[in-house]
KOLVO-638513 format. One record per residue: residue number from 0; x, y negated, z of N, C-alpha, C in turn; residue in three letters. Coordinates in steps of 0.1 Angstrom, whole numbers, always signed. Atoms other than C-alpha are relative to their C-alpha. Example, Ala and Ser with C-alpha at 12.3 -4.5 7.8 and 13.67 -1.06 7.14 Angstrom:
BEGIN
LODREN   pos   neast   nnorth     nup   caeast   canorth    caup   ceast   cnorth     cup   code
LODREN     0      +9      +12      +0     +123       +45     +78      +9      -12      +0    ALA
LODREN     1      -9      +11      +0     +137       +11     +71      -8      -11      +8    SER
//
This chain:
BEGIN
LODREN   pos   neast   nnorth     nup   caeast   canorth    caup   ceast   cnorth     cup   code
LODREN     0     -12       -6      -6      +41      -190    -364     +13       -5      -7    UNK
LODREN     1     -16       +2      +3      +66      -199    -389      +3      -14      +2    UNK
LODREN     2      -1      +14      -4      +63      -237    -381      +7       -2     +14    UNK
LODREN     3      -6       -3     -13      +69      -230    -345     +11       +8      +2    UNK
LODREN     4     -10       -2      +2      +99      -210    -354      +7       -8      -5    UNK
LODREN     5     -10      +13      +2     +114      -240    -374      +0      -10      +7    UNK
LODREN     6      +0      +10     -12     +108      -259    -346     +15       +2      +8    UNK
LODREN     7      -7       -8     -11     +127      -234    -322     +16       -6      -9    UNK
LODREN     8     -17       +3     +14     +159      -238    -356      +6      -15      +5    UNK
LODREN     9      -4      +16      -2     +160      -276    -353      +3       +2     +20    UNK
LODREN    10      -8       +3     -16     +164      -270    -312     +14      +10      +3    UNK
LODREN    11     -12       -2      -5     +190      -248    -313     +13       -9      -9    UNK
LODREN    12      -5       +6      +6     +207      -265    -338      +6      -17      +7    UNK
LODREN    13      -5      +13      -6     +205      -296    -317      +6       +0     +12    UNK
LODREN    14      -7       -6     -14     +217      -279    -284     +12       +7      -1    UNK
LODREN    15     -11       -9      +5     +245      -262    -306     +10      -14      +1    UNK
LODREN    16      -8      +11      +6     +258      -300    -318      +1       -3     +12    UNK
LODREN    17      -3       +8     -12     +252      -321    -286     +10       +9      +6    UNK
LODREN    18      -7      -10      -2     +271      -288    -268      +9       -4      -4    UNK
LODREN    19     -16       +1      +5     +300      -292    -292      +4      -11      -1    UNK
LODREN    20      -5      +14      +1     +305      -327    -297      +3       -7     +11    UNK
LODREN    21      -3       +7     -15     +302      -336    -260      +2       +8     +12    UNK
LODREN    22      -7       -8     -11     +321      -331    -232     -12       +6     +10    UNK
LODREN    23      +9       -4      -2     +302      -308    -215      +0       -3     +16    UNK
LODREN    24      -3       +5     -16     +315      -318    -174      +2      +11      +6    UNK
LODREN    25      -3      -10      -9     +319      -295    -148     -12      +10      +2    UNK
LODREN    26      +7       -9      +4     +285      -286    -145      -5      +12     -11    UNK
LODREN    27      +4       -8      +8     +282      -268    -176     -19       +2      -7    UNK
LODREN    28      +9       +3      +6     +247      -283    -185      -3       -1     -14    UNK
LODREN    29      +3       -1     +19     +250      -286    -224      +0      +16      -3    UNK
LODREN    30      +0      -14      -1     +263      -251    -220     -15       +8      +1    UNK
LODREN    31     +15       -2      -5     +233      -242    -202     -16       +2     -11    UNK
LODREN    32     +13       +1     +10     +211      -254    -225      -3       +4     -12    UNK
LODREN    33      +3       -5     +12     +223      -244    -255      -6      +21      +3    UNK
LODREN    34      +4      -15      -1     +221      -205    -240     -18       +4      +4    UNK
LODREN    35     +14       -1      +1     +188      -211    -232     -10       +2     -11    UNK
LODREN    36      +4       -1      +8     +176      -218    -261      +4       +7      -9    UNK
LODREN    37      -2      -15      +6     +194      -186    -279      -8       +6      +4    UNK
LODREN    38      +8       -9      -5     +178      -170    -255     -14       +5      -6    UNK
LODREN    39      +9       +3      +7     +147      -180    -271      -5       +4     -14    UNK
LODREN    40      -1       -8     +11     +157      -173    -303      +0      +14      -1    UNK
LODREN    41      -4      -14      -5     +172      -139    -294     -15       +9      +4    UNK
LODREN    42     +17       -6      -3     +131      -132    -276      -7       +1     -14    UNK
LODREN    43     +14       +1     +13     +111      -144    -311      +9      +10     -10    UNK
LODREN    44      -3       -8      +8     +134      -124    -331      -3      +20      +0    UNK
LODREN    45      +3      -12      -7     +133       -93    -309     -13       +2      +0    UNK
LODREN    46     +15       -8      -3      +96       -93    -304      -6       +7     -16    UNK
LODREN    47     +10       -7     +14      +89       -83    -343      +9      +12      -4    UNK
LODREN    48      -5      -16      +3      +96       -47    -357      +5       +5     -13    UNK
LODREN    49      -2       -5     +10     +109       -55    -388     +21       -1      -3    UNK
LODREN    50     -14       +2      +2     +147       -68    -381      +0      -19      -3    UNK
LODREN    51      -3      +11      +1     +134      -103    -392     -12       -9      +6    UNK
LODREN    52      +3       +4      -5     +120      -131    -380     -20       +0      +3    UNK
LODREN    53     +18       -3      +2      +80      -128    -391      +1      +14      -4    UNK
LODREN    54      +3      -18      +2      +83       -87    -395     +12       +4     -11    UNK
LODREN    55     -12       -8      +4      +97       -69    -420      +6       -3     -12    UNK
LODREN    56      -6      +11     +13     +105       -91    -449      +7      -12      +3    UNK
LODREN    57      -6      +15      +2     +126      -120    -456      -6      -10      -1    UNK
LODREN    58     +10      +11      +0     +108      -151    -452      +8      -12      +4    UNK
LODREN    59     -11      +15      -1     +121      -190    -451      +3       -3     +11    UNK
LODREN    60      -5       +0      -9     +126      -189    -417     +14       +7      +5    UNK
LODREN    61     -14       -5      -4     +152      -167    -418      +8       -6      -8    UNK
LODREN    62     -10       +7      +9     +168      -182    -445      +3      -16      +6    UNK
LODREN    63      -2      +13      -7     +166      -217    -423      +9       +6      +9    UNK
LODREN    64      -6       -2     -13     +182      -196    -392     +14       +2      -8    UNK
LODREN    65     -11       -6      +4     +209      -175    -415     +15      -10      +0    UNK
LODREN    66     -10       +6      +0     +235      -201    -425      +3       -8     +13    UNK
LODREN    67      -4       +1     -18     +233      -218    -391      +6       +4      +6    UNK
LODREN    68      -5       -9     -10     +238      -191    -373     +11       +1      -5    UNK
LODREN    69     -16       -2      +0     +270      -181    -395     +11      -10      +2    UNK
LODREN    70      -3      +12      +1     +279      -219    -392      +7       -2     +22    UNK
LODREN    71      -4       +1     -16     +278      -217    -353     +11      +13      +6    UNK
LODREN    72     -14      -13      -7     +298      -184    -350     +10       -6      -3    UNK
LODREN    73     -14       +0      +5     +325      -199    -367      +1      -10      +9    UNK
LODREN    74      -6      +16     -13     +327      -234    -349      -3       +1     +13    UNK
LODREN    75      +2       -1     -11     +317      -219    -317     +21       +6      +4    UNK
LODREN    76     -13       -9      +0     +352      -197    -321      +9      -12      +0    UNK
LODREN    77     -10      +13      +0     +370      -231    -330      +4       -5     +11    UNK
LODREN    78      +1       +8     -11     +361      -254    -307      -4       +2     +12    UNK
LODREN    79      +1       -4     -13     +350      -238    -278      +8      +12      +7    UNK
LODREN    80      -9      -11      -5     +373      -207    -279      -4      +14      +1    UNK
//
């Protein structure tokens, strides 16, 4: 499980960058894709009962997601508004 969670890391991470680096067009496809793949995250984190991502302890997966995620709040606020 926690392999296939650092999987999911590396894709949001890659749907966060392509997203921000390129223009995204009219469609709103990179968009798209990146919410998708939150989505995703947002489901595997939600399905366990501890607050984190394998249950109810701290484990290296969360510590892979944590700075990320603070990383994307902030440059999402930048550059996208």
């Amino acid at each position: 499980k926690a392999q296939e969670l650092l999987r999911l890391e590396r894709q949001i991470f890659s749907a966060w960058m392509y997203w921000l680096t390129t223009g995204d067009g009219a469609g709103g496809r990179l968009q798209q894709g990146f919410v998708s793949v939150l989505n995703e995250v947002e489901s595997e984190l939600s399905a366990t009962k501890g607050g984190f991502f394998l249950g109810e302890k701290v484990s290296i997966v969360d510590m892979m997601f944590a700075p990320f995620l603070e990383r994307m709040c902030a440059s999402m606020l930048y550059f996208k508004g």
